[in-house]
Structure formats: structure tokens, C-alpha cells
N, CA, C and O atoms as CSV, one atom per row, in Angstrom:
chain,resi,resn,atom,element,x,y,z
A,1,UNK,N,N,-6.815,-8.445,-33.219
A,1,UNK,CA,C,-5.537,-8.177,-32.623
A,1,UNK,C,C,-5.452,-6.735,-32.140
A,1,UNK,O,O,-4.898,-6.401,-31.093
A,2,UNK,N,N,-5.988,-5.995,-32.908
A,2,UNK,CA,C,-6.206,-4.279,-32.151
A,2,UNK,C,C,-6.699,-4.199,-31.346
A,2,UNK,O,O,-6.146,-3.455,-30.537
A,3,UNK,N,N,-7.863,-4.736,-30.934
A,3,UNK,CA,C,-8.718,-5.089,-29.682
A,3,UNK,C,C,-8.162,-5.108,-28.419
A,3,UNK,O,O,-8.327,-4.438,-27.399
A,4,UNK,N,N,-7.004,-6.650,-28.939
A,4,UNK,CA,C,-6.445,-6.861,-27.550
A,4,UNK,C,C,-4.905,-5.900,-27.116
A,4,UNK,O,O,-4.381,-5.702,-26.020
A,5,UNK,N,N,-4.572,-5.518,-28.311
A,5,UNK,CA,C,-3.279,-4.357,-28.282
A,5,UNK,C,C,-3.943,-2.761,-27.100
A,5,UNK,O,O,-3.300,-2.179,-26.227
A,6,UNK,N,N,-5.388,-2.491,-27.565
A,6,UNK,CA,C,-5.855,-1.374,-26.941
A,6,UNK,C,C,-6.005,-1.562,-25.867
A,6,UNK,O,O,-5.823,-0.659,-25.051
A,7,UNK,N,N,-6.394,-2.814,-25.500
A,7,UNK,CA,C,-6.783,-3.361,-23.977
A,7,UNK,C,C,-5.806,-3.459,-23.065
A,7,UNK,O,O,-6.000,-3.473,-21.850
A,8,UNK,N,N,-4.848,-3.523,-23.554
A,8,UNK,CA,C,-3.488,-3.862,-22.558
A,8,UNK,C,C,-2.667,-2.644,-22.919
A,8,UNK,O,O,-1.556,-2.714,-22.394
A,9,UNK,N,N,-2.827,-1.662,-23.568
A,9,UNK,CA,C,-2.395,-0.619,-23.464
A,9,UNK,C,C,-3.213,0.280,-22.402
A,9,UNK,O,O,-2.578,1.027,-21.657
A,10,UNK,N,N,-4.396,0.223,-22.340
A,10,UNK,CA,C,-5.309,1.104,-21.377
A,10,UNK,C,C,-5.164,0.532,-19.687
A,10,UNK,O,O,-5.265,1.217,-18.669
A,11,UNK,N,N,-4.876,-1.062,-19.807
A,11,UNK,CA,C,-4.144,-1.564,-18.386
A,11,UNK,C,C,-3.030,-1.254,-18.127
A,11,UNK,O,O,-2.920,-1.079,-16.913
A,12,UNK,N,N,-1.832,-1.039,-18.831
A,12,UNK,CA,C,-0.570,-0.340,-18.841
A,12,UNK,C,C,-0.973,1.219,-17.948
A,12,UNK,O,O,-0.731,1.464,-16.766
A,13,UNK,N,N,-1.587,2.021,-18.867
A,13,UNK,CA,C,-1.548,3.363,-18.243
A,13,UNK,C,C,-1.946,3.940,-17.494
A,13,UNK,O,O,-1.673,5.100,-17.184
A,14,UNK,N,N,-3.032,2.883,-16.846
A,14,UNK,CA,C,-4.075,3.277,-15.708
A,14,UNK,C,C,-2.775,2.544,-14.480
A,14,UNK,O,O,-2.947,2.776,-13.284
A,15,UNK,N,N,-1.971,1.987,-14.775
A,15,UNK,CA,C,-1.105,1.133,-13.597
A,15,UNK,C,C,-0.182,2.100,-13.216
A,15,UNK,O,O,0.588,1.888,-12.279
A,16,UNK,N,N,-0.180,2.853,-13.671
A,16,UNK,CA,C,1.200,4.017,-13.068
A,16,UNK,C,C,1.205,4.418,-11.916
A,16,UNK,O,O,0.059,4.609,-11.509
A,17,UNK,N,N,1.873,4.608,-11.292
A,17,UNK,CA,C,2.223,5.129,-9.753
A,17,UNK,C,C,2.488,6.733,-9.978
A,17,UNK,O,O,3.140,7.089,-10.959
A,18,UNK,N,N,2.022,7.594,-9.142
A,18,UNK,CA,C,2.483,8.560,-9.051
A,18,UNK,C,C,3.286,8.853,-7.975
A,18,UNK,O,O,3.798,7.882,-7.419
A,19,UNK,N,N,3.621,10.386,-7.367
A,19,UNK,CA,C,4.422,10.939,-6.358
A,19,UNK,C,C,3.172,10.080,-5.250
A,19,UNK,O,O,3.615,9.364,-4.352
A,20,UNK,N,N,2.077,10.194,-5.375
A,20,UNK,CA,C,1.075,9.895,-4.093
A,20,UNK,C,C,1.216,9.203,-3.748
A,20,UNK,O,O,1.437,9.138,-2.539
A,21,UNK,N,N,1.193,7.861,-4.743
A,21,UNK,CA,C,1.374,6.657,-4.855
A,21,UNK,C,C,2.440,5.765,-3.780
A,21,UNK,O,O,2.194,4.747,-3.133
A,22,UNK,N,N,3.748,6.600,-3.872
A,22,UNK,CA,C,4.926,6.223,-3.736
A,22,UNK,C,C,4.658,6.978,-2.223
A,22,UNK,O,O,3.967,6.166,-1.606
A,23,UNK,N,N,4.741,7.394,-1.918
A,23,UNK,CA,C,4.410,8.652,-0.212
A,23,UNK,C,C,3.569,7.458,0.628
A,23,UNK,O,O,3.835,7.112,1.779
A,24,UNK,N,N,2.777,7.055,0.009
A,24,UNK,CA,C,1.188,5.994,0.402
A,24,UNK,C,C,2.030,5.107,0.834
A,24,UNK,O,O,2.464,5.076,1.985
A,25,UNK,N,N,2.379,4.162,-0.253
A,25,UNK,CA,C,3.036,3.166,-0.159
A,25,UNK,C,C,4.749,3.135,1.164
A,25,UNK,O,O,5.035,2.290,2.011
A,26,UNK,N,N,5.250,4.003,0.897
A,26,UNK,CA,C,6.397,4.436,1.806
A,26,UNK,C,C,5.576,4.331,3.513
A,26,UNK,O,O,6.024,3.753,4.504
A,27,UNK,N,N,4.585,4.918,3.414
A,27,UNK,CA,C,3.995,5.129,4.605
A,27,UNK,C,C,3.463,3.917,5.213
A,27,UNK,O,O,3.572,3.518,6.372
A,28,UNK,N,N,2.790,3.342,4.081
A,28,UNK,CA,C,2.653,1.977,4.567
A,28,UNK,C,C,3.532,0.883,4.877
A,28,UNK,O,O,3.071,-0.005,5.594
A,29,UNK,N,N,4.623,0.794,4.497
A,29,UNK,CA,C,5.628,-0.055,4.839
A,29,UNK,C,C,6.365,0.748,6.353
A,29,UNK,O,O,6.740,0.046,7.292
A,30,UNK,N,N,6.468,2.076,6.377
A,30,UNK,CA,C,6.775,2.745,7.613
A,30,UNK,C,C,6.073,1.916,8.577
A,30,UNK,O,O,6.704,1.030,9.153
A,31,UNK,N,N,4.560,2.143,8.874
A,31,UNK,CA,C,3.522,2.302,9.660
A,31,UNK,C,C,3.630,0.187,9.951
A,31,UNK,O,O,3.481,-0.541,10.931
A,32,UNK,N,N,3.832,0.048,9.047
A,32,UNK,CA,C,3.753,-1.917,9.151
A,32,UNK,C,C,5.168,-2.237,10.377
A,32,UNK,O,O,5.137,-2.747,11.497
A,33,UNK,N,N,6.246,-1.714,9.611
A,33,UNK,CA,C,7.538,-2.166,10.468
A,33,UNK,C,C,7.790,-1.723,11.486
A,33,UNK,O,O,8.758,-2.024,12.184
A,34,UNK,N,N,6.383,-0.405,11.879
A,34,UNK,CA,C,6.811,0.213,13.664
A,34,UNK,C,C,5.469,-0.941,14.137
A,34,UNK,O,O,5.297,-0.999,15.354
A,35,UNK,N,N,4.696,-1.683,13.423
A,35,UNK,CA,C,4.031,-2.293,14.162
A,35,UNK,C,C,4.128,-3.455,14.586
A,35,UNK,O,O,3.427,-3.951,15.468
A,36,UNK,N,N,5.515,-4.283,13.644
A,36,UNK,CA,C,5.746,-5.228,13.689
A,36,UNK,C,C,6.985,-5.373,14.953
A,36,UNK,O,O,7.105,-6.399,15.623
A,37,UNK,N,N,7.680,-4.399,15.091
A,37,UNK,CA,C,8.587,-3.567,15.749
A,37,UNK,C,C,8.080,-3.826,17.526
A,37,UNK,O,O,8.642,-4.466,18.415
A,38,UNK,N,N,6.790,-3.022,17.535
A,38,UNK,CA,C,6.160,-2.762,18.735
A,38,UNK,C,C,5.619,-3.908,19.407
A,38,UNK,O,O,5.601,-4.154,20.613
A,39,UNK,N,N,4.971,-4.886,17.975
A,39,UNK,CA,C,4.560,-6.038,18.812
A,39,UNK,C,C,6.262,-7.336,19.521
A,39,UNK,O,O,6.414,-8.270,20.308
A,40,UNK,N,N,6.996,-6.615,18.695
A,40,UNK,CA,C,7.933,-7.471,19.357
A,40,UNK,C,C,8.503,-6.977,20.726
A,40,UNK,O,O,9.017,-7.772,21.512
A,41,UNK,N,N,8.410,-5.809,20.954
A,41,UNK,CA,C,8.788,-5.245,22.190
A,41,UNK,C,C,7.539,-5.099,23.085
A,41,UNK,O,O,7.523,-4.268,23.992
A,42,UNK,N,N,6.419,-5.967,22.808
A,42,UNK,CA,C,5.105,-6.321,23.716
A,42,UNK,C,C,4.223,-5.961,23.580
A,42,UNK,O,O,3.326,-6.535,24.199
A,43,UNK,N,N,3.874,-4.891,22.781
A,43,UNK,CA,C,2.900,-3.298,22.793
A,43,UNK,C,C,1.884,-4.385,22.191
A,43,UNK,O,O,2.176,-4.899,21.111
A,44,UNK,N,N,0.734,-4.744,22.830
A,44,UNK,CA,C,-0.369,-5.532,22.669
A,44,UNK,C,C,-1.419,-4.492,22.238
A,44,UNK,O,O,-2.393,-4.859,21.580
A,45,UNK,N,N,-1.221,-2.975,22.656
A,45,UNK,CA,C,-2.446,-2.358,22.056
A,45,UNK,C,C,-1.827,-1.454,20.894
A,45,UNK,O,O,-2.656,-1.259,20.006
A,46,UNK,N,N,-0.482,-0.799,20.644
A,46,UNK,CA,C,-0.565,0.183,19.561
A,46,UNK,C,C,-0.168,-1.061,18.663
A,46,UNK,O,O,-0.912,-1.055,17.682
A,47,UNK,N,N,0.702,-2.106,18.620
A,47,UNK,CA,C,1.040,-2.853,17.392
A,47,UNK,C,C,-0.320,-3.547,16.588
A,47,UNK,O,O,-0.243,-3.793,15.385
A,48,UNK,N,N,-1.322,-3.778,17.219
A,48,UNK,CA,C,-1.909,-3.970,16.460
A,48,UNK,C,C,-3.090,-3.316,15.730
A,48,UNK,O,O,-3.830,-3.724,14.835
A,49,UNK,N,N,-3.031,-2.378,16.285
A,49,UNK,CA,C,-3.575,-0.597,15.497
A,49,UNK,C,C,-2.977,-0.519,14.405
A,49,UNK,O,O,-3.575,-0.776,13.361
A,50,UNK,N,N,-1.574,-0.121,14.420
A,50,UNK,CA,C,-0.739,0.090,13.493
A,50,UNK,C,C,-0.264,-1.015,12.271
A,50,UNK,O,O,0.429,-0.847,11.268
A,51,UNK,N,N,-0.912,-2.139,12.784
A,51,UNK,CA,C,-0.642,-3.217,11.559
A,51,UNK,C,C,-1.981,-3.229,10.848
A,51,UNK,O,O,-2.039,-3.348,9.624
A,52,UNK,N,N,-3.014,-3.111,11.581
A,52,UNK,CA,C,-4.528,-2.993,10.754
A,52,UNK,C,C,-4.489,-1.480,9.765
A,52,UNK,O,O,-4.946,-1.408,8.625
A,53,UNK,N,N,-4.037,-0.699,10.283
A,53,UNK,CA,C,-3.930,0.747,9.575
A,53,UNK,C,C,-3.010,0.429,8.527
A,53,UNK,O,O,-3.432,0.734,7.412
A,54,UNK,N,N,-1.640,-0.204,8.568
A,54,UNK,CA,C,-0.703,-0.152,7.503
A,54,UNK,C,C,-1.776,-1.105,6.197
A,54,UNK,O,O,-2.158,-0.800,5.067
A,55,UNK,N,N,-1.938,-2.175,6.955
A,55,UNK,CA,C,-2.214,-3.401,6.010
A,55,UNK,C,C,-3.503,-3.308,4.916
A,55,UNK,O,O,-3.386,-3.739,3.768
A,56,UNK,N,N,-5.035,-2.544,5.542
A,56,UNK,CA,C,-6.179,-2.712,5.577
A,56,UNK,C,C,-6.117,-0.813,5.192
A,56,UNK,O,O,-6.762,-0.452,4.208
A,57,UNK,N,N,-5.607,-0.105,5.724
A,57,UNK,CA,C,-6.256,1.233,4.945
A,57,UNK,C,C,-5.019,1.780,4.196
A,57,UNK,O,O,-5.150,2.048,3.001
A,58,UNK,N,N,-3.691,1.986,4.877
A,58,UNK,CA,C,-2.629,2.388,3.231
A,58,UNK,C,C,-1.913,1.908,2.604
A,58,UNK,O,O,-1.407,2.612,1.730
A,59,UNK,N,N,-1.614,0.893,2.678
A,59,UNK,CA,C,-1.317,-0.444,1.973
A,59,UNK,C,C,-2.359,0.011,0.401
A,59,UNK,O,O,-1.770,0.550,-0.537
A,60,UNK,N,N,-3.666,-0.241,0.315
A,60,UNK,CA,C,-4.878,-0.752,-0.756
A,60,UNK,C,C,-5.253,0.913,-1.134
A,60,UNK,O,O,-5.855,1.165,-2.178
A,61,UNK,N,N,-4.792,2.124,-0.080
A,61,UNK,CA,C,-4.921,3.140,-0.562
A,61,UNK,C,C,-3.401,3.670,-1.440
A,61,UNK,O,O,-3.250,4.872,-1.658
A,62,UNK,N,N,-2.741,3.039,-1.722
A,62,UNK,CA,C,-1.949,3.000,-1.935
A,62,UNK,C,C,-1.467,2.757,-3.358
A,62,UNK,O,O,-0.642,3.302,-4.092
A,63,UNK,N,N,-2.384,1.629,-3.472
A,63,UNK,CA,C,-2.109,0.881,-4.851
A,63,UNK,C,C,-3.288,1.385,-5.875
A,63,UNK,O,O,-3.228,1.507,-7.099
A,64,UNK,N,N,-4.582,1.685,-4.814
A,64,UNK,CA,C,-5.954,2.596,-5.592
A,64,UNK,C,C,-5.708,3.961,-6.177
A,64,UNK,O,O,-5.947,4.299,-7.337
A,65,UNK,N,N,-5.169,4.739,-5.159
A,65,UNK,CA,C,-4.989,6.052,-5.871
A,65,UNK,C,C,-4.233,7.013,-6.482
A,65,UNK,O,O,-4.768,8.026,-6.933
């Protein structure tokens, strides 16, 4: 039972978000809704820049560091 108490305490504390965390994440939901934004007003080349960048690099950098 200590085993599994230590184990899920060390998954607990490694899960924390910091200030970075939260900036990352903010940015990524920014960067998603001007792309989702753009493709609705036609933008065939920046909306989908900006949805691969939100989704695929700070989105997952986001939740990693």
C-alpha cells in the first residue's frame, strides 16, 4: 500500500502547472481561435498555419513543460 501511495503522490507533483504553463496554454487557445477565426473569414493560407502551430507545437508544449 506505500508503494502505491508514493506512486501517485510523485504523479500528483510532477502534474503541476506553472506561470509557463498557463502563458503556453493561454497562447495556445489564443493562436487556435485566430485560426479558427481566419479560416472562417477564408484565409486558406494563415488559418491553417496557425491551427497546426496552436494544436501540434503549444498546445503539447504546454502541457510538457
Amino acid at each position: 500500500m506505500a508503494t502505491q501511495n508514493s506512486a501517485s503522490s510523485t504523479t500528483a507533483s510532477s502534474l503541476k502547472f506553472s506561470r509557463t504553463n498557463v502563458w503556453l496554454l493561454v497562447a495556445a487557445l489564443a493562436t487556435i481561435s485566430l485560426g479558427y477565426f481566419l479560416l472562417d473569414q477564408g484565409s486558406i493560407t494563415a488559418a491553417p498555419v496557425l491551427l497546426v502551430l496552436g494544436y501540434v507545437v503549444l498546445l503539447p508544449l504546454a502541457i510538457i513543460a
